[in-house]
PDB file of the backbone (N, CA, C, O) and the ligand in Angstrom, with CONECT records:
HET     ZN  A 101       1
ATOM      1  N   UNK A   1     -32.503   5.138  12.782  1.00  0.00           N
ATOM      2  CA  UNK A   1     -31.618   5.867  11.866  1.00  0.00           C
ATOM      3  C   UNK A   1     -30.237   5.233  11.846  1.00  0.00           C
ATOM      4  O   UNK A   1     -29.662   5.208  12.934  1.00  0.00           O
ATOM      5  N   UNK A   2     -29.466   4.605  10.572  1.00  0.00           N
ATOM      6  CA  UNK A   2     -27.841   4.544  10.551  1.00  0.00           C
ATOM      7  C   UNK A   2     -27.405   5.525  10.364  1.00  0.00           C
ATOM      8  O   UNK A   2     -27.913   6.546   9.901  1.00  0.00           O
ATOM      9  N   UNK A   3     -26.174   5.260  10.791  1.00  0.00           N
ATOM     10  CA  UNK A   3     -24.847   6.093  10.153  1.00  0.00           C
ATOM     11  C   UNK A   3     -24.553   6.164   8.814  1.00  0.00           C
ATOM     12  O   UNK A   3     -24.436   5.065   8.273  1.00  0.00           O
ATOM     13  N   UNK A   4     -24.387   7.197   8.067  1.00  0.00           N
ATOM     14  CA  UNK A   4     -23.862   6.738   6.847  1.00  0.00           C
ATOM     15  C   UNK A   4     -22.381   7.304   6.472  1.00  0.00           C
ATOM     16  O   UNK A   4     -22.060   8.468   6.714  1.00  0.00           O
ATOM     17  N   UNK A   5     -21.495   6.337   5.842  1.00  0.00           N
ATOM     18  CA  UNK A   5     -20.172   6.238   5.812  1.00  0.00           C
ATOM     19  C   UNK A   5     -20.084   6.417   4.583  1.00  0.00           C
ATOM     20  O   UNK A   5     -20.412   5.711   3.629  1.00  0.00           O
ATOM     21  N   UNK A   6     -19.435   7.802   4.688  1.00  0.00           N
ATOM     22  CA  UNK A   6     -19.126   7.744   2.816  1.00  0.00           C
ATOM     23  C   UNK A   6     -17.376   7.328   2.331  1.00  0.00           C
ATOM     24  O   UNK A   6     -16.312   7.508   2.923  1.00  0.00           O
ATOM     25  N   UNK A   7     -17.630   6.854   1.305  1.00  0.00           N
ATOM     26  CA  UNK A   7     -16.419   5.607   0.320  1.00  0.00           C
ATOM     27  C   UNK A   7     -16.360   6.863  -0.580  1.00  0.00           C
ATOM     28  O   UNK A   7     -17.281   7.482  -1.113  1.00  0.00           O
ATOM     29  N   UNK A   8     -14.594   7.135  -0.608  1.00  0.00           N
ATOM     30  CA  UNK A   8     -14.707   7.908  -1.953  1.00  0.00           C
ATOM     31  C   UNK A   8     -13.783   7.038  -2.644  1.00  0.00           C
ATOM     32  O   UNK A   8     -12.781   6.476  -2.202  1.00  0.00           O
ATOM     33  N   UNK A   9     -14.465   7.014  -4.218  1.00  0.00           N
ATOM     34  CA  UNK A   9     -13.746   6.385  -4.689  1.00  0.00           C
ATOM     35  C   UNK A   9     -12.952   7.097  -5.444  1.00  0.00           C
ATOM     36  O   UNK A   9     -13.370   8.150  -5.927  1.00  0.00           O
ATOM     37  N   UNK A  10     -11.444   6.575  -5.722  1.00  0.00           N
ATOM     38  CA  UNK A  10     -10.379   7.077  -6.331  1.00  0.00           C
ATOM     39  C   UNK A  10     -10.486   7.012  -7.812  1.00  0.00           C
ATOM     40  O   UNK A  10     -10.883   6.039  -8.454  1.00  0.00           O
ATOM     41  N   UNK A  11     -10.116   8.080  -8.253  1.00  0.00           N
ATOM     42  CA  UNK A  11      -9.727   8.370  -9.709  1.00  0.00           C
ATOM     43  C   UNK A  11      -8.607   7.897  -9.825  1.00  0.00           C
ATOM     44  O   UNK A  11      -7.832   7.857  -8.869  1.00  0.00           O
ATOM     45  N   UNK A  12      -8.273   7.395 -11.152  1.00  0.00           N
ATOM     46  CA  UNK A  12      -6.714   7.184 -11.906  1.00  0.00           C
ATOM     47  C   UNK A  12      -5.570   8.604 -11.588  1.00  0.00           C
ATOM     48  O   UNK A  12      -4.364   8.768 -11.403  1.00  0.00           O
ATOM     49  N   UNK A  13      -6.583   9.280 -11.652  1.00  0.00           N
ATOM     50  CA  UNK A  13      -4.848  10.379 -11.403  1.00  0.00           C
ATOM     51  C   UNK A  13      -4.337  10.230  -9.786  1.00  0.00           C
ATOM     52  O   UNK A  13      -3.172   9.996  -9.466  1.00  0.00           O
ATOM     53  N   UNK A  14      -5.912  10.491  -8.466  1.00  0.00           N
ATOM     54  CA  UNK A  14      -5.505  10.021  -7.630  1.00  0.00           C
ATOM     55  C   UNK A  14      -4.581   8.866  -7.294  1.00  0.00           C
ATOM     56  O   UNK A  14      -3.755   8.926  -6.384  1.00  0.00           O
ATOM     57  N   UNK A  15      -4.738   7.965  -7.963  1.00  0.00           N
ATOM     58  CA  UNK A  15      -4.168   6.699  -7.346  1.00  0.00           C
ATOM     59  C   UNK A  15      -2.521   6.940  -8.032  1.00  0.00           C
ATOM     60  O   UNK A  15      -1.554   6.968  -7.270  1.00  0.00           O
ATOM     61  N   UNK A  16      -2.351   7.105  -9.552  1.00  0.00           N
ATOM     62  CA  UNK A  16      -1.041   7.475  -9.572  1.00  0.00           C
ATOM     63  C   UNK A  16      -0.447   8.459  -8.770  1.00  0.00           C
ATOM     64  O   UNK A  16       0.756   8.618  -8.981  1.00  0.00           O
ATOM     65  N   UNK A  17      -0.883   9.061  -8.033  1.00  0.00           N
ATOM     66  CA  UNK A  17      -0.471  10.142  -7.183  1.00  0.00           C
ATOM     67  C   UNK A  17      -0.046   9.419  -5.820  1.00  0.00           C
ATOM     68  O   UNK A  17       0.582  10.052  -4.971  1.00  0.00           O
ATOM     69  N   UNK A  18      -0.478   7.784  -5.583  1.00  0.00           N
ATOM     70  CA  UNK A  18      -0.780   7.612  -3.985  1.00  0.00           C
ATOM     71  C   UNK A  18       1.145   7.110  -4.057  1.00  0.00           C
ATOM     72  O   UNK A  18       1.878   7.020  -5.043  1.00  0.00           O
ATOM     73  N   UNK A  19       1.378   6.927  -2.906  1.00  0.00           N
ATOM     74  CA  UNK A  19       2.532   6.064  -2.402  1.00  0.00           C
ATOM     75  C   UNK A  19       2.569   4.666  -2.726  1.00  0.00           C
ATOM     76  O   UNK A  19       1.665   3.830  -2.735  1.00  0.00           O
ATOM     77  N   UNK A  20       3.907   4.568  -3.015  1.00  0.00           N
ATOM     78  CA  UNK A  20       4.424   3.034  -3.467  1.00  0.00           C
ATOM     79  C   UNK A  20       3.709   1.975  -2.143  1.00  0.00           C
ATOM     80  O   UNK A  20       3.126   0.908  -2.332  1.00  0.00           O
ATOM     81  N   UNK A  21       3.941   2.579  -0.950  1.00  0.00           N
ATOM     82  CA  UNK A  21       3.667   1.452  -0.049  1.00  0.00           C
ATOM     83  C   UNK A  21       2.261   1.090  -0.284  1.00  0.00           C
ATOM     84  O   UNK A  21       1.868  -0.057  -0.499  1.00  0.00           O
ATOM     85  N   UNK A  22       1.478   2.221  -0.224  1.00  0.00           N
ATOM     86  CA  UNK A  22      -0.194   2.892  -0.413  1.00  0.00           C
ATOM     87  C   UNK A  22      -0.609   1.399  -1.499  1.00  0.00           C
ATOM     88  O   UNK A  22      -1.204   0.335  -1.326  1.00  0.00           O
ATOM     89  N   UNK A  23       0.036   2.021  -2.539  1.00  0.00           N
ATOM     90  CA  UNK A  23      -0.119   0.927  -3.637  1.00  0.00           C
ATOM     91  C   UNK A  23       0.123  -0.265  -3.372  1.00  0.00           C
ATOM     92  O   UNK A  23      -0.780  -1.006  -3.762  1.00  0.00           O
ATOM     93  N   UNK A  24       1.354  -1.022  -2.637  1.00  0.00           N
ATOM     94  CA  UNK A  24       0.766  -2.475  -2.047  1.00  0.00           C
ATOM     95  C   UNK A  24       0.453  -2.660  -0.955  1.00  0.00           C
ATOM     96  O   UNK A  24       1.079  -3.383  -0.180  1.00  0.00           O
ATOM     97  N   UNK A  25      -0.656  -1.991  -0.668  1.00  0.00           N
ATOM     98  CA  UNK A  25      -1.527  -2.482   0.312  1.00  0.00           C
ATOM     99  C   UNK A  25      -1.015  -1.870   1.895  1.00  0.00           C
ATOM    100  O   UNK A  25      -1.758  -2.244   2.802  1.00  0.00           O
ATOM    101  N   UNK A  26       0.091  -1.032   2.298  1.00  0.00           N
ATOM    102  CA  UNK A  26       0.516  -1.120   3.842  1.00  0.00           C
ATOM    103  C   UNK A  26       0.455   0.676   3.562  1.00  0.00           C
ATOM    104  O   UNK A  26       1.179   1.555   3.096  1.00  0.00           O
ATOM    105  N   UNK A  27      -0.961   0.523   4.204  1.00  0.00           N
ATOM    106  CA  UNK A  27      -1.386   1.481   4.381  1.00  0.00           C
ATOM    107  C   UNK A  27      -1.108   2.388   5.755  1.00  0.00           C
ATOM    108  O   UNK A  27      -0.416   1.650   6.456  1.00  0.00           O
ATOM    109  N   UNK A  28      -1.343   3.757   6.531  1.00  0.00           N
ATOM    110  CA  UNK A  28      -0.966   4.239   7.185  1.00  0.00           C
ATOM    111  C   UNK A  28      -1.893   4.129   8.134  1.00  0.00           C
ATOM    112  O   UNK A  28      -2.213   5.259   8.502  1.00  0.00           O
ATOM    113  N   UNK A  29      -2.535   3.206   8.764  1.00  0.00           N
ATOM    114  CA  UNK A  29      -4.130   3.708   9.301  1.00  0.00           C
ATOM    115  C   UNK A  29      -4.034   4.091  10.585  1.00  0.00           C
ATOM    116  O   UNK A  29      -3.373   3.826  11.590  1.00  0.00           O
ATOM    117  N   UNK A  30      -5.024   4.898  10.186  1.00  0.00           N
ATOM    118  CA  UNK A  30      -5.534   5.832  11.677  1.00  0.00           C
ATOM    119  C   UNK A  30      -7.027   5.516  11.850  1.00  0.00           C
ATOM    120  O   UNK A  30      -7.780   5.257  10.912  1.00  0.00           O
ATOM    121  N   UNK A  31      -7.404   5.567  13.242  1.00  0.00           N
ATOM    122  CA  UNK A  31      -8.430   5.652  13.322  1.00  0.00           C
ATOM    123  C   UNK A  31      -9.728   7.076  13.476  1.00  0.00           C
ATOM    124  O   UNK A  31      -9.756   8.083  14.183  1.00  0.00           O
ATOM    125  N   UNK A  32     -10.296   6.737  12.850  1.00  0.00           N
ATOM    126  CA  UNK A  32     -10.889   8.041  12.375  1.00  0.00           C
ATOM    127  C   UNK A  32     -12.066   8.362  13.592  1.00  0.00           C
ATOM    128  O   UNK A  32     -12.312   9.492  14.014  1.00  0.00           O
ATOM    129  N   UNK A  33     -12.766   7.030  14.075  1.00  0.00           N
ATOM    130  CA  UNK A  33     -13.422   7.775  15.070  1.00  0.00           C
ATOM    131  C   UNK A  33     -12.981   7.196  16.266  1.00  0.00           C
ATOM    132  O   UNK A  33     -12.824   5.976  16.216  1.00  0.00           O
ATOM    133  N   UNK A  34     -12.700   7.848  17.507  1.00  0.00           N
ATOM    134  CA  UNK A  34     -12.762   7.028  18.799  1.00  0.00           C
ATOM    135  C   UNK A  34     -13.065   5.923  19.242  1.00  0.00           C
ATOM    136  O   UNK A  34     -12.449   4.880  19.459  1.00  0.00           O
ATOM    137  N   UNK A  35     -14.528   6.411  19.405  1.00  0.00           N
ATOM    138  CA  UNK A  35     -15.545   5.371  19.497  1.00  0.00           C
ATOM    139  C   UNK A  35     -15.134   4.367  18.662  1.00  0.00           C
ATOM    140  O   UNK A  35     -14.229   4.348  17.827  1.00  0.00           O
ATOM    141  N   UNK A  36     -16.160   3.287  19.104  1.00  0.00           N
ATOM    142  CA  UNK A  36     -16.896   2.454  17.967  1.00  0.00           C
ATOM    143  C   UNK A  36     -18.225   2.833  17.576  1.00  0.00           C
ATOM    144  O   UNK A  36     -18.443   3.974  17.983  1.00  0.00           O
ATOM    145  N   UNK A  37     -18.940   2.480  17.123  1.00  0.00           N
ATOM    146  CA  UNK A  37     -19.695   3.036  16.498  1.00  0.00           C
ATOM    147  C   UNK A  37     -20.512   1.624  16.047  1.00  0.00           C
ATOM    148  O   UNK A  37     -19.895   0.689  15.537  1.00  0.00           O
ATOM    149  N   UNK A  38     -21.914   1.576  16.281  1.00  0.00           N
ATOM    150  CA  UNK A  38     -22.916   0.165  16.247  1.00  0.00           C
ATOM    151  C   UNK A  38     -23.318   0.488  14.952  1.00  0.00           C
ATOM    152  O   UNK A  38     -23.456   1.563  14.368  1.00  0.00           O
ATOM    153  N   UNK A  39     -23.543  -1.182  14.488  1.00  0.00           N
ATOM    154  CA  UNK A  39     -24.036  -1.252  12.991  1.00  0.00           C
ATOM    155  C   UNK A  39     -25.330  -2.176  13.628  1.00  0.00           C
ATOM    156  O   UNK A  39     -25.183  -2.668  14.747  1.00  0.00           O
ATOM    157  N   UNK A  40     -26.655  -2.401  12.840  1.00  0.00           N
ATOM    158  CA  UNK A  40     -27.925  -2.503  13.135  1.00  0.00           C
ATOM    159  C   UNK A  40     -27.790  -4.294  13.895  1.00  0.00           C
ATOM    160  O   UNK A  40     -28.628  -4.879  14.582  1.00  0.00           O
ATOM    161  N   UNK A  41     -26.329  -4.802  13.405  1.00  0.00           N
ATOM    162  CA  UNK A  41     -26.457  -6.448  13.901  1.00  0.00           C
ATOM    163  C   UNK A  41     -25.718  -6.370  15.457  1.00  0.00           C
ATOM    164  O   UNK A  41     -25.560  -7.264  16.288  1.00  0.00           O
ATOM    165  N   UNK A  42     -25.366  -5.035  15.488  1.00  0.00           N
ATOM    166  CA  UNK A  42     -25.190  -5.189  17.175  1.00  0.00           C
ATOM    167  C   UNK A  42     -23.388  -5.229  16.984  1.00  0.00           C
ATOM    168  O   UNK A  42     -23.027  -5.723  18.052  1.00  0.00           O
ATOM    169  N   UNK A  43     -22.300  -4.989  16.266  1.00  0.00           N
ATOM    170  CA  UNK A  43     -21.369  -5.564  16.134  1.00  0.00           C
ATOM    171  C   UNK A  43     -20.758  -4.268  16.227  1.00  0.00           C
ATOM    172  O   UNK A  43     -21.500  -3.339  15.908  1.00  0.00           O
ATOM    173  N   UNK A  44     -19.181  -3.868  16.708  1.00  0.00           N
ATOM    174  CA  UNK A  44     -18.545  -3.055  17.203  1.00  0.00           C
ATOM    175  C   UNK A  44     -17.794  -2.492  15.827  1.00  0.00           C
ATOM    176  O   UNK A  44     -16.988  -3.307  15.379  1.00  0.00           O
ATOM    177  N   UNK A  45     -17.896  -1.359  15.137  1.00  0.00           N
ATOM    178  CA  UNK A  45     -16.758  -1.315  14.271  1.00  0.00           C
ATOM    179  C   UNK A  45     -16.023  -0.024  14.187  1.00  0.00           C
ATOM    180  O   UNK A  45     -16.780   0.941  14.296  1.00  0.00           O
ATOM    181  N   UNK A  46     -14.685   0.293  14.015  1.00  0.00           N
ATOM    182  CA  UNK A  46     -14.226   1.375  13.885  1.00  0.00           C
ATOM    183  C   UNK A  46     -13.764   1.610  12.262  1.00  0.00           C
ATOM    184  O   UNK A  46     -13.566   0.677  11.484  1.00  0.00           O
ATOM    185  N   UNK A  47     -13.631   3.073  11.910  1.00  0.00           N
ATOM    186  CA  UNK A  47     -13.403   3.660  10.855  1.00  0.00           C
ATOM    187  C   UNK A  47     -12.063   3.921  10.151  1.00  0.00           C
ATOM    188  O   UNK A  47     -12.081   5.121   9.881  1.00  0.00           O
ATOM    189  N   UNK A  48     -10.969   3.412   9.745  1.00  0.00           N
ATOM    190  CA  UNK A  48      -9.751   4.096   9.678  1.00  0.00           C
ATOM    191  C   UNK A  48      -9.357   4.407   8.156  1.00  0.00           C
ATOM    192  O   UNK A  48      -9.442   3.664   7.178  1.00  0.00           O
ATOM    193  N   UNK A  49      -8.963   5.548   8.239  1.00  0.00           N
ATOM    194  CA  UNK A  49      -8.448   5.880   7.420  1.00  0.00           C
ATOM    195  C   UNK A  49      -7.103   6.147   7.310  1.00  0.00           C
ATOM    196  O   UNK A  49      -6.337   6.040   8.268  1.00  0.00           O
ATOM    197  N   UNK A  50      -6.669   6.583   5.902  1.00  0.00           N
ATOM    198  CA  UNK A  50      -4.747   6.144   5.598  1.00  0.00           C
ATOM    199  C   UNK A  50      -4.361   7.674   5.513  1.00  0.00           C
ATOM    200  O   UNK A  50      -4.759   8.565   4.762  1.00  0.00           O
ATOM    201  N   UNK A  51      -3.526   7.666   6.458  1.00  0.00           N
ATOM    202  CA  UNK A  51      -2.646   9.495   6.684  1.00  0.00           C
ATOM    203  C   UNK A  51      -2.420   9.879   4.981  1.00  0.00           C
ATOM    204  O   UNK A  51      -2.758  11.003   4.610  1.00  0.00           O
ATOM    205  N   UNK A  52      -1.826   8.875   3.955  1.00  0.00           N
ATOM    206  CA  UNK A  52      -1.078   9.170   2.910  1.00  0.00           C
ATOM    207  C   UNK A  52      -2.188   9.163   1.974  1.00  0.00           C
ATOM    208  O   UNK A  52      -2.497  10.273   1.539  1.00  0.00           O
ATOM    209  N   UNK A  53      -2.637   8.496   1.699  1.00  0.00           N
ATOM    210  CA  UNK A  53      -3.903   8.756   0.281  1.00  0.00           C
ATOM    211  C   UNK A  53      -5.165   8.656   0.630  1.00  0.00           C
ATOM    212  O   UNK A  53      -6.094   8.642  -0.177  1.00  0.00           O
ATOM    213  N   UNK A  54      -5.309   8.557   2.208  1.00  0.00           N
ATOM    214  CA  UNK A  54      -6.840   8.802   2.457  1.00  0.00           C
ATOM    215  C   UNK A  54      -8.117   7.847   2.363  1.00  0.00           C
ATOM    216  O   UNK A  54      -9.273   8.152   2.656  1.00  0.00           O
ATOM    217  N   UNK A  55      -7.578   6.451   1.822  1.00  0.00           N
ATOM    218  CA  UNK A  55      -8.414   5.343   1.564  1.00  0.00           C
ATOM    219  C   UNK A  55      -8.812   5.455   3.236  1.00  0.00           C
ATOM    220  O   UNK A  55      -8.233   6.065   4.135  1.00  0.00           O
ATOM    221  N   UNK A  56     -10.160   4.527   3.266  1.00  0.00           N
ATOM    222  CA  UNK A  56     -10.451   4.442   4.348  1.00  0.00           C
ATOM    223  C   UNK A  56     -10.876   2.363   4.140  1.00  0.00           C
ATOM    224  O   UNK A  56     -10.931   1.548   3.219  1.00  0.00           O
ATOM    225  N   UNK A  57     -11.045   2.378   5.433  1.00  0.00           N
ATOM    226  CA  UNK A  57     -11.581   0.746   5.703  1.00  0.00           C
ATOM    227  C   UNK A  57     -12.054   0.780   7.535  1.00  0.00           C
ATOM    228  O   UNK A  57     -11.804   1.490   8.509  1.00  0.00           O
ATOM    229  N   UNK A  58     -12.851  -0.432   7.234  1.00  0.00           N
ATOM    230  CA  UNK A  58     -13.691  -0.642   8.624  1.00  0.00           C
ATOM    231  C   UNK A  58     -13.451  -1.899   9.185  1.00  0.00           C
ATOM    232  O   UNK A  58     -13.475  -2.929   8.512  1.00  0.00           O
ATOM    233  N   UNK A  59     -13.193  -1.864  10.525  1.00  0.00           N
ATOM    234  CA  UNK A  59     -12.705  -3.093  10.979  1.00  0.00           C
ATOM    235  C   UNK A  59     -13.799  -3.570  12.046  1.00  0.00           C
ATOM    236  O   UNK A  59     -14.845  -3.002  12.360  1.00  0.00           O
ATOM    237  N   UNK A  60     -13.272  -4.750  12.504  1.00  0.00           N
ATOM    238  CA  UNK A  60     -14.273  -5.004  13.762  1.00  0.00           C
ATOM    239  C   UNK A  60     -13.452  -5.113  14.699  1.00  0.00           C
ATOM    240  O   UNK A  60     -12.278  -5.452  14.556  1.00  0.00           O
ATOM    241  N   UNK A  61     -14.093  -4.784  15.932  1.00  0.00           N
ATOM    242  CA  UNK A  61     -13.246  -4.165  16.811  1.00  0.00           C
ATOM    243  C   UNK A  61     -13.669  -5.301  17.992  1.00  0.00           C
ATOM    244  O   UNK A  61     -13.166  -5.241  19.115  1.00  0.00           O
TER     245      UNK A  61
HETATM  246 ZN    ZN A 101      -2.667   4.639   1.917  1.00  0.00          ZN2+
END
């Protein structure tokens, strides 16, 4: 069984709504889970998401 990671994607009103910084790119990130969390190739990744508009992204850890 995976994990499944849900992507929301932004609407136009959302995004006019996000922050100037938000908008180029320097986002607020947090990490969303502790852990890491295994993907099926064996590789470490964590979840973060942005305090201000909520985008999320996955890194390798
Ligand atoms: Zn953001």
């Amino acid at each position: 069984m995976s994990e499944i990671i849900p992507f929301r994607r932004k609407t136009a009103r959302e995004k006019a709504r996000g922050k100037t910084l938000c908008r180029n790119g320097f986002h607020k990130w947090e990490a969303v889970k502790e852990r890491p969390f295994d993907v099926k190739e064996g590789k470490l990744l964590t979840l973060y998401r942005c305090r201000r508009c909520g985008a999320t992204q996955i890194r390798r850890t």
